[in-house]
C-alpha positions as CSV (number, residue, x, y, z in Angstrom):
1,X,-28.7,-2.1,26.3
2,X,-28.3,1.4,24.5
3,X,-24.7,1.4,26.6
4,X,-23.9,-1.8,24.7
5,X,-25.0,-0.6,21.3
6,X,-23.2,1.8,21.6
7,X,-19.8,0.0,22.9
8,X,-20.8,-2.0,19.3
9,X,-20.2,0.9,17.2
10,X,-17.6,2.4,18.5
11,X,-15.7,-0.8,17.9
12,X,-17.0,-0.9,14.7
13,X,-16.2,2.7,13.9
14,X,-12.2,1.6,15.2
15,X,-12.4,-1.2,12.7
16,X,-13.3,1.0,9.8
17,X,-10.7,3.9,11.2
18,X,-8.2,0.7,11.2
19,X,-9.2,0.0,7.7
20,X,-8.8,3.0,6.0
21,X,-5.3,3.8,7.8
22,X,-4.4,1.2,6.1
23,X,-5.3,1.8,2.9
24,X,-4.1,5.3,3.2
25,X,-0.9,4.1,3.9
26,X,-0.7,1.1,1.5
27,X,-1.5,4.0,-1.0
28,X,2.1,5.6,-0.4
29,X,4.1,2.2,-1.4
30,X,3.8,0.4,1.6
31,X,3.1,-3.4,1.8
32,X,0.2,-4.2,2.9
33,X,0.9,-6.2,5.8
34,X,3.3,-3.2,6.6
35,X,0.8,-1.3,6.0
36,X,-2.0,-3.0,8.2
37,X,0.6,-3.1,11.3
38,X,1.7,0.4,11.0
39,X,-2.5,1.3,11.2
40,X,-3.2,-1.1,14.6
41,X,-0.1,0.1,16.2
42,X,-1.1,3.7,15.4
43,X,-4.7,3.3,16.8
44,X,-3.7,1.1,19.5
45,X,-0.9,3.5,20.7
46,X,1.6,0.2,20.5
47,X,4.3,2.0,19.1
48,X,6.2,-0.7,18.2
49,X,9.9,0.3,16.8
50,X,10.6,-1.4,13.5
51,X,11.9,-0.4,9.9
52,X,8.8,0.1,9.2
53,X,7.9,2.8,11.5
54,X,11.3,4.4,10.6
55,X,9.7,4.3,6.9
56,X,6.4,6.4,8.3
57,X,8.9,8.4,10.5
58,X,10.2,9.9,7.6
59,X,7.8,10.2,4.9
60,X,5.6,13.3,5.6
61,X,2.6,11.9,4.1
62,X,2.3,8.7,6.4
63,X,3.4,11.1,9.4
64,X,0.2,12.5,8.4
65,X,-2.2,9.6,8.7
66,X,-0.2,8.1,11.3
67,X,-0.9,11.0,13.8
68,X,-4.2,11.4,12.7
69,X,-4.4,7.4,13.7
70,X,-3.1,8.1,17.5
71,X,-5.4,11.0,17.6
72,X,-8.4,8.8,16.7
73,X,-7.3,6.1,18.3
74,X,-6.6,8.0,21.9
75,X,-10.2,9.4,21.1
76,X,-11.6,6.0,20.7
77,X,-10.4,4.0,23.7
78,X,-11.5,6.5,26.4
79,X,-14.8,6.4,24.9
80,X,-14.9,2.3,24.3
81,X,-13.8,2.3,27.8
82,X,-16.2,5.3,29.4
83,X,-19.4,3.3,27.6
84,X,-18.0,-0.3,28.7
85,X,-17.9,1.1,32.2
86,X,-21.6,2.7,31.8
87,X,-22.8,-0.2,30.5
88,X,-21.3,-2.9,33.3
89,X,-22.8,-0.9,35.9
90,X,-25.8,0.1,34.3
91,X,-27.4,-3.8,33.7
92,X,-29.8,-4.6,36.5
93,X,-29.4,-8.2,37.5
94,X,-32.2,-9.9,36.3
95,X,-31.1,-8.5,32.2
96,X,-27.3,-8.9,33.3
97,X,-27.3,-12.6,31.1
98,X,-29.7,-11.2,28.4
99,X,-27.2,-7.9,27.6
100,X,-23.8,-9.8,28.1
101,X,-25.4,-12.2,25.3
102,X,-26.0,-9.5,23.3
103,X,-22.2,-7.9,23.9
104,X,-20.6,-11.3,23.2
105,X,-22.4,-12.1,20.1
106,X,-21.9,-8.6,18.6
107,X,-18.2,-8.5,19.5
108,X,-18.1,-12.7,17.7
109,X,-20.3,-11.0,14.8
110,X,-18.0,-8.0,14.6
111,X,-14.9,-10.5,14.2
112,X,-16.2,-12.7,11.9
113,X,-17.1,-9.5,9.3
114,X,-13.3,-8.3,10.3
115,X,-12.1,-11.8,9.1
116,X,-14.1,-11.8,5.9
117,X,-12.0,-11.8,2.5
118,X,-14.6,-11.1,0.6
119,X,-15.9,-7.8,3.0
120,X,-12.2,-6.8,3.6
121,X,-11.8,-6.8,-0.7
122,X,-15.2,-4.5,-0.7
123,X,-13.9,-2.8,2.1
124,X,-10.3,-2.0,0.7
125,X,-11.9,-0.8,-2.8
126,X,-14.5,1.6,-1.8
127,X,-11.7,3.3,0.4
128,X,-9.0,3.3,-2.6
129,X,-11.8,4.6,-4.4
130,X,-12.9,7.3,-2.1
131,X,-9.4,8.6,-1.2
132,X,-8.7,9.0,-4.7
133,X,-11.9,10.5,-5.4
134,X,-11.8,12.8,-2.5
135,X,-8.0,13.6,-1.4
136,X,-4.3,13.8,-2.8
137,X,-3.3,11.0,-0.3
138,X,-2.2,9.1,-3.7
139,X,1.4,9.9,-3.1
140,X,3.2,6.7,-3.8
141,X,7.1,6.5,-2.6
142,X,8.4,4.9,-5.8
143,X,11.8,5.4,-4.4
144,X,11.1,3.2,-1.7
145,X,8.2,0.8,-3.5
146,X,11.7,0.1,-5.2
147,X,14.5,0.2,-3.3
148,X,15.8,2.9,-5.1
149,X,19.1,3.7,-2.5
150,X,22.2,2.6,-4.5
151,X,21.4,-0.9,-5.2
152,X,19.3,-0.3,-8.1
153,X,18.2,2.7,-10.3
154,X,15.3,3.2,-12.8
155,X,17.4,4.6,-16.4
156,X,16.0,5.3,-20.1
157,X,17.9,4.0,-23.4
158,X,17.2,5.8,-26.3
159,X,17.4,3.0,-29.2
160,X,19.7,3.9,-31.8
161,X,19.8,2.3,-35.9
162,X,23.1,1.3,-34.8
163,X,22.4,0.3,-31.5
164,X,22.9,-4.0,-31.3
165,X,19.1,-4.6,-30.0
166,X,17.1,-2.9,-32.8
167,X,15.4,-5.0,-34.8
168,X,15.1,-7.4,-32.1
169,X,12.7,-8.8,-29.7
170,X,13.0,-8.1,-25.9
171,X,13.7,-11.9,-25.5
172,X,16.2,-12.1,-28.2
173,X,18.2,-9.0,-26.7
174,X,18.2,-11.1,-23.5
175,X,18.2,-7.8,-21.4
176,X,17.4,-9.8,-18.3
177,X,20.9,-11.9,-18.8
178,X,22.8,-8.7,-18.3
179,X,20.7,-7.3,-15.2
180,X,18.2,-5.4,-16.9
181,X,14.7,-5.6,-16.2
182,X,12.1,-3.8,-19.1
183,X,9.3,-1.9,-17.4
184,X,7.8,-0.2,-20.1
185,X,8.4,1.6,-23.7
186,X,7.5,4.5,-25.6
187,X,7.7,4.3,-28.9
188,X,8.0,6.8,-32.0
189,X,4.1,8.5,-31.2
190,X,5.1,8.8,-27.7
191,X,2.4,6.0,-26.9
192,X,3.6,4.3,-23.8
193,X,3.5,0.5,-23.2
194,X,3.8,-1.1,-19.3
195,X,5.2,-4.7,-19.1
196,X,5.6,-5.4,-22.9
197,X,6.3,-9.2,-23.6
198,X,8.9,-11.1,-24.4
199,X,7.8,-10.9,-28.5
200,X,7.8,-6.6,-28.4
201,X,10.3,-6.0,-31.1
202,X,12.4,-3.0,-30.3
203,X,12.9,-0.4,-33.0
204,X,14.6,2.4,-33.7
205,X,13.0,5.4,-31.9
206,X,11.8,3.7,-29.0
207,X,12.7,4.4,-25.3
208,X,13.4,1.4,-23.2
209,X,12.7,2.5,-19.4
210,X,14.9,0.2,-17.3
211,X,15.4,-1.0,-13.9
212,X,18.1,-2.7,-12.5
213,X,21.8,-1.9,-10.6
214,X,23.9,0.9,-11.6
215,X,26.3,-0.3,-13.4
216,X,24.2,-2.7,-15.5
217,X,21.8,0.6,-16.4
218,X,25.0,2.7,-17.2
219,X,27.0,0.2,-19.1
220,X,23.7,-0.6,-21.2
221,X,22.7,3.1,-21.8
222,X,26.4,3.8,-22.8
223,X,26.8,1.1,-25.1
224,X,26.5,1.6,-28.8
225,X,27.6,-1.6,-30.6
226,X,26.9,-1.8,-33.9
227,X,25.2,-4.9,-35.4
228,X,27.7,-7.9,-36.8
């Protein structure tokens, strides 16, 4: 019985490796699906091939978690399968029913906790909160997070009392017609605002950081047209 128990926790120590791999990794930018994959096939020594994996390959920080994933997860199986082993041969006959009751219904109970939203949101905050708290594994990969290789850039636009959007709102300058997205502004006290809406009337002395493709970023943070 003790053989079983312990066959239990080290498959619910593997989840809770899983778990936080994942986190870890969704803290660097990735997805997290991607991020959940990349975690099992570490553990699991899958070593699937995928863009994904090219994306871990290459960044040093989910090299790091990844390999520290195998190592665990190399770790784990010889001992899941060493107590398995011990524990098949170890039930006498007469308990063998009793103890393979008590193996299946931990493994179901194990599953179903896996499978919970509700524990797997719990789960995912304490280990945010704890890698935060207690590493520097918060390294996000803007670059990637947003595709950031040629097709689009992030920019700045200095507004100007001359330039054609001042005094207007971000839904009258209709930024979004010419390919610009608005993710944030700082205005004259250098007080910075994410996602303003559609109303924020843009004034003189504000910065507009932008994100969209080059030549929409560069022809807008060029252009200097003066109000009609």
């Amino acid at each position: 019985m003790i053989a079983i128990v312990s066959l239990l926790v080290v498959v619910v120590l593997s989840l809770v490796v899983t778990r936080v791999g994942a986190v870890a990794l969704r803290l660097t930018g990735m997805s997290q699906d991607a991020a959940r994959f990349q975690a099992r096939s570490a553990l699991t020594g899958s070593g699937f091939t995928t863009s994904e994996s090219e994306q871990v390959v290459s960044h040093p920080v989910r090299r790091r978690i990844v390999g520290m994933l195998m190592l665990l997860g190399n770790i784990g199986l010889v001992a899941a399968s060493g107590t398995l082993i011990v524990s098949l041969v170890g039930i006498k006959e007469d308990s063998a029913p009793s103890s393979l009751f008590v193996l299946i219904g931990g493994l179901i109970a194990l599953y179903l906790i896996a499978s919970s939203k509700a524990i797997d949101r719990l789960m995912c905050s304490i280990i945010t909160w704890a890698l935060g708290r207690y590493t520097d594994i918060e390294t996000r990969d803007f670059s990637t997070l947003l595709h950031l290789h040629g097709d689009y850039q992030i920019g700045e636009i200095n507004v100007l009392q001359q330039d054609a959007m001042a005094g207007l709102t971000l839904a009258q300058a209709k930024l979004k017609d010419q390919g610009v997205l608005v993710l944030g502004i700082i205005d004259q006290n250098n007080e910075y605002e994410g996602m303003p809406s559609a109303h924020h009337l843009i004034e003189e002395g504000q910065t507009l950081i932008i994100y969209g493709l080059p030549d929409s970023v560069q022809e807008l943070d060029c252009r200097c047209n003066h109000k009609e």
